[in-house]
N, C-alpha and C positions, 0 to 999 in steps of 0.2 A: 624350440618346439620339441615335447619328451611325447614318447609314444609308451602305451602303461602294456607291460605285460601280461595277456591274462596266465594265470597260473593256475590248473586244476587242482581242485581241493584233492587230498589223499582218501581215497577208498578202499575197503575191504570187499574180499569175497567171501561168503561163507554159504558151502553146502552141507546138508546132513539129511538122515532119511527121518521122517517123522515117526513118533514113537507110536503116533494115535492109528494113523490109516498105512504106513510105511510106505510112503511116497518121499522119492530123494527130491530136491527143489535145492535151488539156488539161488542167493539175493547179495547187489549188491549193495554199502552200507557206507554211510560217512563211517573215516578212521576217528574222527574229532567228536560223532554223539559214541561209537562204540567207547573212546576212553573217557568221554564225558560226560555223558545225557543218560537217558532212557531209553533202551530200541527194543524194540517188538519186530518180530519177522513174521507173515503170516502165510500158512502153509496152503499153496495151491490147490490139495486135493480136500483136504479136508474142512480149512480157513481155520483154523486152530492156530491161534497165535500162539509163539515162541516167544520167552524173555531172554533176548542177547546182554542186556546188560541192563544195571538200573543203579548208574552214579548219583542220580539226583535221588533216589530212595522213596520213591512210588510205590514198590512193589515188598521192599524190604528195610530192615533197620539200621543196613549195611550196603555202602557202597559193593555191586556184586559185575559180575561179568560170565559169561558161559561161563569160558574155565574154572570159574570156584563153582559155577551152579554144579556141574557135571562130576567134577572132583570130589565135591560133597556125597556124589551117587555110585564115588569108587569109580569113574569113569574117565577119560581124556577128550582133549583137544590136540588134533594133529596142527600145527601154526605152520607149517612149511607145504610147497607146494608138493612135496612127494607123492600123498595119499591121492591127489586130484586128478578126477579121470577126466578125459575130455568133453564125455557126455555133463559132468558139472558145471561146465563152463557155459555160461549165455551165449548165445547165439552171437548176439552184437559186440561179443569180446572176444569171439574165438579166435582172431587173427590177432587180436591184442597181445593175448596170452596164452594162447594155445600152447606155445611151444613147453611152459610149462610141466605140463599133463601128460600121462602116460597114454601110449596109445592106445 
């Protein structure tokens, strides 16, 4: 008799303030559509979808991800948990990974 594992699939978090209404929000995301698929995030305050990434080529001619979107625009992506405040953090993660996050 085997007993199966479950294993949580890997997830991303990504916060940023929106450029349309500047409301910060945070979502979290498969790590596997972020390096594979197409992701849309959509902005709480305004509903203004975001394009996080678009490897299947929906949106563009080119496999793309923030980071080149925003690089394109002379801009960054912080990838490490430094910049993250604790107010970014979901409520339902904050004991997750809070420790993270600056206070």
């Amino acid at each position: 008799h085997s007993s199966a594992v479950k294993m949580e699939k890997p997830m991303l978090m990504l916060a940023f303030t929106c450029k349309k209404c500047h409301e910060r929000s945070s979502h979290i995301i498969s790590k596997q559509a972020y390096t594979s698929g197409t992701v849309l995030v959509q902005c709480p305050g305004c509903k203004n979808r975001h394009l996080i990434a678009d490897h299947l080529k929906i949106f563009s001619d080119h496999r793309i991800n923030i980071e080149d979107i925003l690089a394109l625009k002379g801009e960054s992506v912080t990838v490490t948990p430094e910049d993250l405040a604790f107010e970014d953090i979901p409520e339902k993660l904050r004991d997750l990974i809070g420790h993270h996050a600056k206070d």
